[in-house]
N, C-alpha and C positions, 0 to 999 in steps of 0.2 A: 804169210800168204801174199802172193802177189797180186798188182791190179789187174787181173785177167777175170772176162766174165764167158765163162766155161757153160757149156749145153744142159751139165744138171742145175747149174742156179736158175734157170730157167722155168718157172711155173707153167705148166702145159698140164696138170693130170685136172679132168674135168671137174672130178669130185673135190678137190682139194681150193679149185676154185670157188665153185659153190658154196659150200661153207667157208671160204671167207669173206663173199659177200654176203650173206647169212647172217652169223655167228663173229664176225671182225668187228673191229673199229673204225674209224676213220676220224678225218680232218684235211684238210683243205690249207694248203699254203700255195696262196695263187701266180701260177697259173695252173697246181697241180694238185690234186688228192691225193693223200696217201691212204691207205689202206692194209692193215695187217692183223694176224691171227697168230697167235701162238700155237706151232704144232709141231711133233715131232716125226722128223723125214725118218725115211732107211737109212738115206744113204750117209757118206759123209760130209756132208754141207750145215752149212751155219743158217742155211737160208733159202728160200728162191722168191725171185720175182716175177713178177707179170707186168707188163710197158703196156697201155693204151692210148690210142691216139684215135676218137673218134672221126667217122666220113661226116658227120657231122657238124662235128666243130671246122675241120679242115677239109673241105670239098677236095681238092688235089691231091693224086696219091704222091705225087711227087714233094709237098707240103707233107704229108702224114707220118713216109719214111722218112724222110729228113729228123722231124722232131722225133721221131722212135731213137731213131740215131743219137740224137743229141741225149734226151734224157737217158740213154742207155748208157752211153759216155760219162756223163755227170754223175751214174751211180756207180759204175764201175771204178772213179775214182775216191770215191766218199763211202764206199762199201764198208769198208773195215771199221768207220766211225760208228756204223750201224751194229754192227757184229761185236765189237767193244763195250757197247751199252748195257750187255744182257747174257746170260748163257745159256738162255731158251730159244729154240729156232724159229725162224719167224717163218709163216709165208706172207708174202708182201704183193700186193699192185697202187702202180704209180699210173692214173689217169691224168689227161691232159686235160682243162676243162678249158683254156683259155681260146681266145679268137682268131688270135694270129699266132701264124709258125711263131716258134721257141727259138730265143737264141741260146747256145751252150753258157753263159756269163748270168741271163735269165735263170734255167735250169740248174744251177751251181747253186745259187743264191735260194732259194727254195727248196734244194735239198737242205740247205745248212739251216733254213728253218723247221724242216721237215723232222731232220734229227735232231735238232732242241724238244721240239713238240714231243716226238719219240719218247725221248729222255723222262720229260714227264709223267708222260702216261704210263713209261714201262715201270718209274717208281713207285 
């Protein structure tokens, strides 16, 4: 599979959100949360995710998308690392909790702890 992040990896169905904040796990590799749920989709995906970046943390929409950008970038490249771990689907959200805009070198380095943590939990 290639590094492409396609419209169905995209977490958007309400209920599926909810129960994973619910019924998920999480952890914290700062400057970001990970969050994920073991479920099984329709379709054919390994996974979907959900990016937040609160108006809170970053007043500026201009600041918000950016880091949406960036973290969606850093997973898009580190995706298959995730999808390698396991053969159960995930649904996944990556919250921003940090103060300042994200740099892509930032959000790299915390996904790479993100998926060690993964790694554990998922064994």
């Amino acid at each position: 599979m290639a590094n492409t992040f396609t419209k169905s990896e995209r977490l958007n169905s309400k209920f599926i959100i909810d129960k994973l904040f619910d019924e998920g796990k999480s952890f914290i590799a700062y400057p970001l949360r990970f969050s994920f749920l073991p479920y099984s989709f329709d379709e054919n995906i390994q996974g979907q995710v959900l990016i937040i970046v609160s108006k809170r943390r970053l007043k500026k929409a201009v600041d918000r998308n950016r880091t949406k950008r960036i973290i969606r970038e850093a997973y898009r490249m580190q995706k298959q690392q995730i999808y390698n771990l396991t053969d159960v689907k995930l649904a996944m959200a990556v919250s921003f909790i940090g103060k300042e805009p994200l740099t892509l070198e930032a959000a790299e380095k915390s996904l790479t702890k993100i998926i060690a943590r993964l790694k554990e939990q998922l064994a």
